[in-house]
Backbone bond lengths (Angstrom), bond angles and torsions (degrees), N, CA, C in turn:
res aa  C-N    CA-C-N  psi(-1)  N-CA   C-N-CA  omega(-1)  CA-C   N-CA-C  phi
1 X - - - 1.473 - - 1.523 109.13 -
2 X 1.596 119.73 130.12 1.160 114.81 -177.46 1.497 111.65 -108.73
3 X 1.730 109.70 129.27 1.251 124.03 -164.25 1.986 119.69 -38.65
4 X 0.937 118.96 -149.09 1.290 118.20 -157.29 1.941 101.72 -141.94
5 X 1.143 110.72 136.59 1.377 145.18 179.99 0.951 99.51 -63.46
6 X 2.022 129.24 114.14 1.714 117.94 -169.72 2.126 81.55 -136.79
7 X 0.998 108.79 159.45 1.402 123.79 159.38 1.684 110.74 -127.72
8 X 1.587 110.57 104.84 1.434 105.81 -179.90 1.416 103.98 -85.95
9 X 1.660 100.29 166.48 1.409 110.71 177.00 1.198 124.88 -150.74
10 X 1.456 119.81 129.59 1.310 115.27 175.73 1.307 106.92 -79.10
11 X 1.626 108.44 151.72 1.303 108.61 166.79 1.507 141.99 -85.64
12 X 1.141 123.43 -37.89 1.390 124.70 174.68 1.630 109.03 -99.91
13 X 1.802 95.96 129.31 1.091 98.28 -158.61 1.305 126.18 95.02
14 X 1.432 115.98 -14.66 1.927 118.76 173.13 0.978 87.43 -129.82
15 X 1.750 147.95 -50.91 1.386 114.32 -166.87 1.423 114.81 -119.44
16 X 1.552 99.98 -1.07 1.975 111.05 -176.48 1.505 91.06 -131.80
17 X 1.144 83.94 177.12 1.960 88.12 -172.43 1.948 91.57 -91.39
18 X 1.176 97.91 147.48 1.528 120.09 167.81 1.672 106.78 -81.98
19 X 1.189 104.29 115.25 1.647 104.52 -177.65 1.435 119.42 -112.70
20 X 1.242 112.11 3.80 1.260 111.82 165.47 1.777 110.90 107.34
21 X 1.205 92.88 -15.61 1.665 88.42 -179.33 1.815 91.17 -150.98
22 X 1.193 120.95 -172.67 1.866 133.51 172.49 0.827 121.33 -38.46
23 X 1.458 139.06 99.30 1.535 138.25 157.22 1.197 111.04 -93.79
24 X 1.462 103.80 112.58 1.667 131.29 168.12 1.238 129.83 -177.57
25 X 1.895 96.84 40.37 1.404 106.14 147.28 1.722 109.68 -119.35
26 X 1.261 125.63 150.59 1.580 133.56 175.16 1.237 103.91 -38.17
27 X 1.239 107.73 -63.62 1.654 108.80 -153.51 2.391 103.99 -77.48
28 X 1.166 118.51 0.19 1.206 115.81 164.08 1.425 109.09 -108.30
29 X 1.787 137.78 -5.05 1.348 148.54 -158.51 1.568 94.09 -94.06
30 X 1.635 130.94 66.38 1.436 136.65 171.39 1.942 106.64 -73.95
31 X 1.096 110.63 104.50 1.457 125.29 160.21 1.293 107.52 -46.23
32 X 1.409 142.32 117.17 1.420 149.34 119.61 1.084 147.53 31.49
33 X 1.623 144.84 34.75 1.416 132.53 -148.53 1.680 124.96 -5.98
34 X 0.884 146.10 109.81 1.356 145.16 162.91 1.744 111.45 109.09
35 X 1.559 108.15 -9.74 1.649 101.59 178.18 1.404 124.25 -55.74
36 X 1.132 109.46 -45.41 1.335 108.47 -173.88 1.988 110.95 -69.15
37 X 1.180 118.61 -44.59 1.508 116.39 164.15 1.722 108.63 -51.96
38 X 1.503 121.29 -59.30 1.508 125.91 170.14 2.080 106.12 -28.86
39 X 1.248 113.76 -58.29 1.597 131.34 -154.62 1.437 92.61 -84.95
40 X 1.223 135.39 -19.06 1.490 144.56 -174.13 2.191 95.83 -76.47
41 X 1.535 84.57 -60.50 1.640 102.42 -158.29 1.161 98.49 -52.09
42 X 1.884 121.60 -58.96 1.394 136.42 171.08 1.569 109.66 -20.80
43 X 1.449 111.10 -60.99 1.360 126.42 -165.38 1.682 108.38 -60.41
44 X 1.196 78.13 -45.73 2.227 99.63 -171.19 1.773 102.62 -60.36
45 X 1.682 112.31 -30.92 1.261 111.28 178.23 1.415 109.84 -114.92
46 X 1.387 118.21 53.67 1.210 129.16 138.59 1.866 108.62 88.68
47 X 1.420 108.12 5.51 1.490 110.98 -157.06 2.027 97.86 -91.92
48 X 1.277 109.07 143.29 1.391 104.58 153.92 1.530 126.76 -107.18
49 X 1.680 107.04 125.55 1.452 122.48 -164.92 1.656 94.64 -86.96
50 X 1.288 100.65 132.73 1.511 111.13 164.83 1.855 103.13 -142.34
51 X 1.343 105.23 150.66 1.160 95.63 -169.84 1.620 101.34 -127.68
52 X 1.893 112.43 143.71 1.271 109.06 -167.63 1.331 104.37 -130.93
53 X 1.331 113.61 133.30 1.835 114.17 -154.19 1.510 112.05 -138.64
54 X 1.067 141.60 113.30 1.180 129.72 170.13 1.869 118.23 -75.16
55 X 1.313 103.55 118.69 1.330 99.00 -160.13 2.191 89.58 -110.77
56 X 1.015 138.93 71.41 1.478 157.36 -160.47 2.264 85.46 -74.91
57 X 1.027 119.93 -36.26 1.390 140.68 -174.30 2.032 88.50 -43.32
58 X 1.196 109.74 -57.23 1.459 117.19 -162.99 1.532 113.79 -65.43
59 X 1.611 108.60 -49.15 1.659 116.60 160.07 1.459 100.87 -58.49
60 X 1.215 158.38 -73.39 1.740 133.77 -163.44 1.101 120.76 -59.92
61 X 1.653 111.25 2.77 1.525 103.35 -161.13 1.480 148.58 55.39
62 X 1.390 87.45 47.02 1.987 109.54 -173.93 1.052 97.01 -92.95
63 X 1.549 128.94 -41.22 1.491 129.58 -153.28 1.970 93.68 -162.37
64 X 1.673 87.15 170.40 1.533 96.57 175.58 1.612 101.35 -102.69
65 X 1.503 95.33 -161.10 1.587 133.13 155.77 1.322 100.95 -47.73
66 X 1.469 113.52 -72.62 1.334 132.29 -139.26 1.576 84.04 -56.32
67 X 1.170 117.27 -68.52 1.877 145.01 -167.09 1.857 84.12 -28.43
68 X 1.572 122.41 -57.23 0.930 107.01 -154.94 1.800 107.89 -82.00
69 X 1.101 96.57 -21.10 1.410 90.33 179.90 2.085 123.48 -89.86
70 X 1.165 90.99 -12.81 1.603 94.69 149.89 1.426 133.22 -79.17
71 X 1.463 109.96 -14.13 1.278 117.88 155.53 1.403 126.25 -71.63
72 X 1.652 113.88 -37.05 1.194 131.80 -163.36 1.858 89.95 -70.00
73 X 1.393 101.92 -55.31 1.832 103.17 -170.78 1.028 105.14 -52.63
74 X 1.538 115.60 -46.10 1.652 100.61 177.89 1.161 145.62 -76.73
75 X 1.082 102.15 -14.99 1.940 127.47 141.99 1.596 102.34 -22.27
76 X 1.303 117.19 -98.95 1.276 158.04 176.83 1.785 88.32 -39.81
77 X 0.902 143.42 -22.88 1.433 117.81 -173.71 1.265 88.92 -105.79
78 X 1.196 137.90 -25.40 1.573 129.37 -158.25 1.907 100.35 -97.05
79 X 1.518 99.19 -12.39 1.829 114.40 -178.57 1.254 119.17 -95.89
80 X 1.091 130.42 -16.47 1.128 141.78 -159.48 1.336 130.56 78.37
81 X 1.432 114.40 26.14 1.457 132.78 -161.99 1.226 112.97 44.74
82 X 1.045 125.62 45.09 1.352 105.95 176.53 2.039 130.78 -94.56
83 X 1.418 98.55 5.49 1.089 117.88 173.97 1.690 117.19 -65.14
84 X 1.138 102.90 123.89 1.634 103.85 172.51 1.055 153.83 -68.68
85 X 1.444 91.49 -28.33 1.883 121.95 -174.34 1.020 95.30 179.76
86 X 1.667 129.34 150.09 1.582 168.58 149.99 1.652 114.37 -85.21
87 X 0.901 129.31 93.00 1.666 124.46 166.46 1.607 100.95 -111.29
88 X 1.486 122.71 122.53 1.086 143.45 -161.42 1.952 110.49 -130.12
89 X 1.235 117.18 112.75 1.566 110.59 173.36 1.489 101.96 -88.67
90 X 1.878 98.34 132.45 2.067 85.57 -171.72 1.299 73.57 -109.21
91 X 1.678 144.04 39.14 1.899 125.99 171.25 1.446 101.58 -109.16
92 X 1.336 109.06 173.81 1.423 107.13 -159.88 1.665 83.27 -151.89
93 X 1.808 109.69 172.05 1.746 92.85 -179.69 1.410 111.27 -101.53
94 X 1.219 110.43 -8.15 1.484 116.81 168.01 1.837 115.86 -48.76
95 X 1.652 107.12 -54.41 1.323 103.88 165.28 1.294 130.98 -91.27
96 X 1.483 120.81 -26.39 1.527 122.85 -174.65 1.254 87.28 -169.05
97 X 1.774 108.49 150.88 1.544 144.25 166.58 1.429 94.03 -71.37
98 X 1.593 112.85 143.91 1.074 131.83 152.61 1.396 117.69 -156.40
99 X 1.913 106.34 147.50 1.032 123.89 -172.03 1.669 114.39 -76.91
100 X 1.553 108.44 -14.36 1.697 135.75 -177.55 1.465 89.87 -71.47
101 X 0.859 132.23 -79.96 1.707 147.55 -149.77 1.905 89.31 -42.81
102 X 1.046 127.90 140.05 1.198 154.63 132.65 1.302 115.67 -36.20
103 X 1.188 134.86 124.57 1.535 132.70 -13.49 1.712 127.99 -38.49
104 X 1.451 93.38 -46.17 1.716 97.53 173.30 1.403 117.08 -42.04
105 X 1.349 133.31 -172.50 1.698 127.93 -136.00 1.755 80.62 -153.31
106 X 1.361 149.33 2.60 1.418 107.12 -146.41 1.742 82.34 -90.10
107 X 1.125 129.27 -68.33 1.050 128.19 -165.72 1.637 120.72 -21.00
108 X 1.188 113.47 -39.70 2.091 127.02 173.86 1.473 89.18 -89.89
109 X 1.237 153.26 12.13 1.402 147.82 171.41 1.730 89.49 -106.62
110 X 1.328 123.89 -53.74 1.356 122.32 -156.50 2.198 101.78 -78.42
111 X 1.510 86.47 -13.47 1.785 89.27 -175.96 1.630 104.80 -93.70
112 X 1.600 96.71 -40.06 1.493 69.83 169.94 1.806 145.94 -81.61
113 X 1.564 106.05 -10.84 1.082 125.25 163.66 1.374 109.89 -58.43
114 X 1.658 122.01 -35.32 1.526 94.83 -167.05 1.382 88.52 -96.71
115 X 1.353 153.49 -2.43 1.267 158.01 168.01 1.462 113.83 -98.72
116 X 0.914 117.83 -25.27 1.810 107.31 142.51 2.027 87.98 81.94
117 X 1.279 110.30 32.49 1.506 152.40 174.23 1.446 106.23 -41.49
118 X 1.710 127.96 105.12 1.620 112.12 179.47 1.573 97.66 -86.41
119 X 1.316 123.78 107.35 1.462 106.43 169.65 1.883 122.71 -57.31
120 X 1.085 110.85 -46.78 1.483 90.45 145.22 1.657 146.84 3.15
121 X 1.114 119.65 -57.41 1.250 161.35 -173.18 1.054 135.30 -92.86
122 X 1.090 101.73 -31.44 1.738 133.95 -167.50 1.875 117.90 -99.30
123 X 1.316 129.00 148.08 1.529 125.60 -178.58 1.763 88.36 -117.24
124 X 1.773 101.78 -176.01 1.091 116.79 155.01 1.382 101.23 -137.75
125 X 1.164 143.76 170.83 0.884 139.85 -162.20 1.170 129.59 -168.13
126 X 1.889 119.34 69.53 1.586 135.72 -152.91 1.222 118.27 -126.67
127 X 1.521 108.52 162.14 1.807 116.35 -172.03 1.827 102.57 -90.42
128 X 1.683 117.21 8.65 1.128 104.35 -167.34 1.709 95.72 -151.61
129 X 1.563 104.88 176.24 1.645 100.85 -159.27 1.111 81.77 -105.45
130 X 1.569 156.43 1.12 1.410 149.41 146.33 1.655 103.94 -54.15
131 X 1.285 136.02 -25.88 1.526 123.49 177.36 1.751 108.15 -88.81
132 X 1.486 109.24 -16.04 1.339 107.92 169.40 1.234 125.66 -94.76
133 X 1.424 110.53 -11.65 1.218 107.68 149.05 1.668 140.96 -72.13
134 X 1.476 107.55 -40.96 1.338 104.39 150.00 1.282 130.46 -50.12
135 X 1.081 118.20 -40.81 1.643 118.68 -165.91 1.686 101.37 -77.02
136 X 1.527 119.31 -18.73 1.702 114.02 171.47 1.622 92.28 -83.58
137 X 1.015 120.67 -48.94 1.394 98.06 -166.52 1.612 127.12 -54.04
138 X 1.258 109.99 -22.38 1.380 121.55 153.73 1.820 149.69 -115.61
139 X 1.835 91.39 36.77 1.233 131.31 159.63 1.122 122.81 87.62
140 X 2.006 94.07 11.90 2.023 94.70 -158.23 1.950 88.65 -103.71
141 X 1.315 104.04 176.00 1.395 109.32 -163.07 1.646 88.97 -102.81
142 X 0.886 98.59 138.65 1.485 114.77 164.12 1.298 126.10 -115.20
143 X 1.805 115.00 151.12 1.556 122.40 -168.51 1.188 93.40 -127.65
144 X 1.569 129.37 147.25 1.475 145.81 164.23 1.180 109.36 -99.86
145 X 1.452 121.86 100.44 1.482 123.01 162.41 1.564 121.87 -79.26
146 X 1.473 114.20 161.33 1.409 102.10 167.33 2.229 108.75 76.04
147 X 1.794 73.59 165.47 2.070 73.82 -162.82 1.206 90.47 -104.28
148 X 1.311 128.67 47.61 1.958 115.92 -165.21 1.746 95.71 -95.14
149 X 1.709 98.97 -14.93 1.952 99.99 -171.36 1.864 98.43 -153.11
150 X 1.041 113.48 157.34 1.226 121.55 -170.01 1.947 100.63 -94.93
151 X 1.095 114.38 142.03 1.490 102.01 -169.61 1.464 103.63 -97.28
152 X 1.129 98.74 175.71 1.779 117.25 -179.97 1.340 115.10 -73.27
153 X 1.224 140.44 141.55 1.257 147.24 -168.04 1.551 88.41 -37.80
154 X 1.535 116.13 -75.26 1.419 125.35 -168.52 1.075 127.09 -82.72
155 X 1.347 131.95 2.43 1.110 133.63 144.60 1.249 132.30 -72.09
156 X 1.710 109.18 123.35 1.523 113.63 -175.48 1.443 111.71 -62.54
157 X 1.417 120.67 159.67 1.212 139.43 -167.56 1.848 111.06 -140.28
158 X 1.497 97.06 136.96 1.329 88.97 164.59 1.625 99.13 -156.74
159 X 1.326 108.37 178.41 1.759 116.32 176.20 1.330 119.28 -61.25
160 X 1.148 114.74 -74.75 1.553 140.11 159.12 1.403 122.06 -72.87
161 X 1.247 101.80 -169.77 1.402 121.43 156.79 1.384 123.00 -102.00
162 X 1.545 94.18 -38.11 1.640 85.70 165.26 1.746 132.14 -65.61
163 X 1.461 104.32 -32.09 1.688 111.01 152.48 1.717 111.52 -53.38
164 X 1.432 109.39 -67.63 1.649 93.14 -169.98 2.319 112.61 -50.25
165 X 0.941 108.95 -13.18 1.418 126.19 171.59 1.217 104.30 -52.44
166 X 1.348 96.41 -77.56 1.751 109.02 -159.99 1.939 102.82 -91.39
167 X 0.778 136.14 1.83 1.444 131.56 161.35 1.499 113.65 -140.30
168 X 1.145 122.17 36.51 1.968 136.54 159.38 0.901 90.88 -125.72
169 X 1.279 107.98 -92.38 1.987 116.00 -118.01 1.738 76.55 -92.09
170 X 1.459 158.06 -93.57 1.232 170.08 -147.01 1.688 92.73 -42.01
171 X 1.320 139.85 -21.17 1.091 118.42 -162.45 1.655 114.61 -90.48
């Protein structure tokens, strides 16, 4: 049996706007022009969205769990739920090493095991070269959206997500 078609995603900055400092209150958590049509199309062509976020906010003690996962619902209510799974690193290196945190891979290692994930098949899909680095370390191709980092010769690039949609992964 050959594994399953996933599109990962970072969150700030791919599906809310990146503001420069912690998003994990509602009323600063602004959704993206075109995500929710982008996360629709994904869905319509067979892909499972899971999204992988380093949330470092929870180790300093700005915010909790909870903070992040009321964001996450409201994601998903304003998207049409179409999200699959949330894997979130709340460590930071100030307090503790982790293998979760971005650049490291475990978190897209731990999604695709329970999703049974063909990296093959599969994108990542981040505002930073720490999500493209994870996503090589576990064989999936990654795209750099957004001007927050200059991309790698060979790494594809696009504005959005709704661009990496319709001229990456859809083509």
């Amino acid at each position: 049996m050959t594994g399953r078609k996933c599109i990962f995603l970072d969150r700030d900055g791919v599906l809310n706007e990146e503001r420069g400092e912690y998003t994990y209150k509602l009323n600063d958590f602004n959704i993206l022009n075109g995500v929710p049509d982008a996360l629709k199309m994904l869905k319509e062509n067979g892909y499972l969205l899971i999204v992988i976020t380093n949330q470092a906010g929870i180790a300093k003690g700005l915010y909790s769990a909870e903070d992040v996962m009321n964001c996450h619902n409201y994601l998903q209510g304003q998207t049409g739920s179409f999200i699959d799974d949330l894997y979130y690193c709340p460590h930071h290196p100030i307090t503790t090493q982790s293998l979760l945190r971005k650049p490291d891979s475990l978190m897209l290692e731990k999604a695709m095991a329970k999703w049974n994930i063909d990296p093959n098949a599969s994108f990542m899909v981040g505002d930073s070269k720490r999500d493209i680095e994870a996503a090589e370390r576990v064989g999936v191709k990654g795209i750099l959206i957004g001007d927050k980092e200059s991309p790698e010769k060979e790494t594809p690039h696009e504005e959005n997500l709704w661009g990496a949609v319709q001229n990456i992964i859809l083509i």
